[in-house]
N, C-alpha and C positions, 0 to 999 in steps of 0.2 A: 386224078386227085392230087398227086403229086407237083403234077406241071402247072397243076391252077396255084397251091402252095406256093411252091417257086417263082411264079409270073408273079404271087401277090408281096413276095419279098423282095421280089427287084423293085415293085411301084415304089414299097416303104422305103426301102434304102435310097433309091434316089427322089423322092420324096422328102429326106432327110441332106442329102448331100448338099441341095443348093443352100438349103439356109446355112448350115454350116459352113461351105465356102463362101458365103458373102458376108458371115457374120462375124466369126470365130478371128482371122485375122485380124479387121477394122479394130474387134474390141481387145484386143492384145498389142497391139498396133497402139491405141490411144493411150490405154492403162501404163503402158512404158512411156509412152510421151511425157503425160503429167505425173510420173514420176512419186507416187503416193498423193499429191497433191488434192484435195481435196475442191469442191467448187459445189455452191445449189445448185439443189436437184433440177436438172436438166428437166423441159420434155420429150416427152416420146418420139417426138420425129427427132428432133433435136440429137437425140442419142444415135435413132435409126440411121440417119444422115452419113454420122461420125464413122459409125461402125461399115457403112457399107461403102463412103469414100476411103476408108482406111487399109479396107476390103481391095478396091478397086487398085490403090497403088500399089500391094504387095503384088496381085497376080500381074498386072503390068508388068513389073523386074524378074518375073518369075513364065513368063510368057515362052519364052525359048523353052525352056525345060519340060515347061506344059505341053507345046507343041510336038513336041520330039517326041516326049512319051504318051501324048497317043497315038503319034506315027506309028511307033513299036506296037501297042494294046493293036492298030487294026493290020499289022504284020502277023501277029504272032508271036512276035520274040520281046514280048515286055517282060520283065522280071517284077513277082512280086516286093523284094525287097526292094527295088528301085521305085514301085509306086509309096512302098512307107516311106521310103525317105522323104521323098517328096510333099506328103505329108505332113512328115514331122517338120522340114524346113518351112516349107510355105504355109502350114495354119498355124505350126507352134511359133519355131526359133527365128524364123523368119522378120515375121511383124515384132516378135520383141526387140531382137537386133536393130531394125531398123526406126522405130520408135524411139529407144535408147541414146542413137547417133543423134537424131534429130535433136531431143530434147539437148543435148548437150553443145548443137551447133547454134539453135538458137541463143545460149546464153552468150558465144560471141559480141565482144566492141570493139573487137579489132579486124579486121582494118574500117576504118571510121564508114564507109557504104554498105558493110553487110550490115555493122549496126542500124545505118541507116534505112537499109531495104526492111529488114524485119522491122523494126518499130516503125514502119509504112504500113506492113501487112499485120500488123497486132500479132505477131509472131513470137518477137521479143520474150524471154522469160517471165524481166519486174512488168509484163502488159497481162500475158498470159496466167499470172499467179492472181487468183481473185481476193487475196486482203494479205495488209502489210504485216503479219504477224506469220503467214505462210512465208513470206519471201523472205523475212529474216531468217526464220529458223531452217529452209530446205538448204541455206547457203554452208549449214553445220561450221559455222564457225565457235571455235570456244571461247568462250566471253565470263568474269566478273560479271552477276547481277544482281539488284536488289530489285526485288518484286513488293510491291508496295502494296496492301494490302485495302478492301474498301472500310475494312474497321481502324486502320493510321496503323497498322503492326506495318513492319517489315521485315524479310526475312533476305541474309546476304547468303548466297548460293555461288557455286561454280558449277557453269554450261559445258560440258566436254562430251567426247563420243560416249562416256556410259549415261549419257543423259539422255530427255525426252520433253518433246514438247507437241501433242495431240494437235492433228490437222482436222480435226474434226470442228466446223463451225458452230458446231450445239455446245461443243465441249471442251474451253482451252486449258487442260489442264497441264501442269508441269511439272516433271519429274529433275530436280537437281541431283546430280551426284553427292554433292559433297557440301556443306551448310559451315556459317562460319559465324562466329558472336561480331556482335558490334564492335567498333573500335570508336579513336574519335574524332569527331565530325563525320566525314564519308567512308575514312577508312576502314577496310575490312581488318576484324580483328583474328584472333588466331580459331583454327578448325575446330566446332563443336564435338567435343572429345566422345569418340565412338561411334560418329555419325555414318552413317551409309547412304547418307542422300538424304531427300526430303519431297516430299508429293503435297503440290500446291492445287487446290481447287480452284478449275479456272472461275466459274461464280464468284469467290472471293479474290478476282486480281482486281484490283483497277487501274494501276499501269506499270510497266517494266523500266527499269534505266539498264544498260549493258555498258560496261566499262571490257573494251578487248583485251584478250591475257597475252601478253610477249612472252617469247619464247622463256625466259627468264622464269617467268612466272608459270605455264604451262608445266615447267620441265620439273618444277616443287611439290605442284602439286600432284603432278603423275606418278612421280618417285616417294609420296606420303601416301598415295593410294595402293602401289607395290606394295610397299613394308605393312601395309594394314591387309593386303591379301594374305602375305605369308606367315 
C-alpha cells in the first residue's frame, strides 16, 4: 500500500514539474520584459508560445548547471540545497533578471545599428509599447500638465515620482501629485492651497498637453512638498 502511495506521488510530482519548468520561467521572463506594460488580451497560443520560448531561453544559459547537477542526482552526491538553488535561480531570479536586462537593452539608440537592428526585429521599446500614452508615461519623466477635460475644464497638475498614470487600456486614469490654480494665459499659477494631488478620471480626459519641468522647477516643487510633509 505504501509503495503504490509513493509510485503515485512521484507520477503527480513529475506530472507537475514539466508544466512548471516550461512555464513558470517564460512567464516571469516576459512579465519583466514588459515591465508593467500593459497590451490586449493576447490568445492563448499566443501567450503559450511567450511563455514557453521564454521558458526555453532561460534553461538554455542555465544548461551547464542543469547538466552538472544531474551528473551529481545519478552519483549520489547531489545536495539538496544545491537542487533549491537552482530552483530559485532558474524559475524565479533567473527569468526575472534576464527579462529586466533585456527590456532595458532594447530601449537602446546608441550606437545608431543596435538601434537599427531592434527596430528591424520590432524589438525596439516606442514598437514594442502598444499606445502612445504607455510610452510617455513608462519613460517616468516629470512634466507640467494640463489635462483637458471633455466638459472644456482643465485641470494644471505636476507629473513627478509620487504621481500615477494607470497602464490599464479600459482605464486611463491619472493620479497628479500636486494641482495648481490658473494663472494667465498658459501659465501655471501658484499651488492649490492644501492639495495633496488630484485623481483625474480617465473617461473624462480628452487630451493632455505636458510642458517638461527643469531642474529649476522640479527642485521648488520637491522642496514645497517636503515642507508640506513636515
Amino acid at each position: 500500500m505504501n509503495e503504490v502511495l509513493a509510485s503515485t506521488a512521484v507520477a503527480v510530482v513529475s506530472g507537475l514539474a514539466v508544466p512548471v519548468l516550461f512555464t513558470v520561467p517564460g512567464f516571469l521572463l516576459h512579465s519583466a520584459y514588459m515591465r508593467g506594460l500593459r497590451s490586449p488580451e493576447t490568445h492563448d497560443r499566443v501567450f503559450l508560445a511567450r511563455t514557453v520560448v521564454g521558458s526555453l531561453i532561460v534553461h538554455s544559459l542555465a544548461l551547464p548547471w542543469t547538466f552538472r547537477l544531474v551528473e551529481a542526482a545519478r552519483e549520489g552526491t547531489s545536495s539538496p540545497w544545491e537542487f533549491a538553488a537552482w530552483a530559485l535561480v532558474v524559475l524565479v531570479a533567473g527569468p526575472v533578471l534576464v527579462g529586466s536586462v533585456a527590456a532595458t537593452a532594447v530601449k537602446a539608440r546608441r550606437p545608431r545599428w543596435a538601434a537599427a537592428v531592434l527596430d528591424y526585429t520590432a524589438l525596439a521599446h516606442h514598437i514594442r509599447t502598444p499606445d502612445a500614452w504607455q510610452w510617455h508615461f513608462s519613460r517616468r519623466r516629470p512634466d507640467f500638465v494640463r489635462v483637458h477635460l471633455k466638459d472644456q475644464r482643465v485641470v494644471l497638475g505636476y507629473l513627478g515620482s509620487r504621481s500615477f498614470a494607470a497602464s490599464d487600456p479600459s482605464r486611463r486614469d491619472l493620479f497628479l501629485e500636486r494641482q495648481f490654480m490658473p494663472g494667465a494665459g498658459k501659465v501655471y499659477g501658484p499651488p492649490v492651497p492644501s492639495s495633496d494631488g488630484v485623481w483625474i478620471n480617465g473617461d473624462e480626459i480628452a487630451f493632455v498637453e505636458f510642458h517638461g519641468a527643469g531642474e529649476r522647477d522640479r527642485g521648488e516643487v520637491e522642496n514645497e512638498e517636503a515642507s508640506d510633509d513636515e
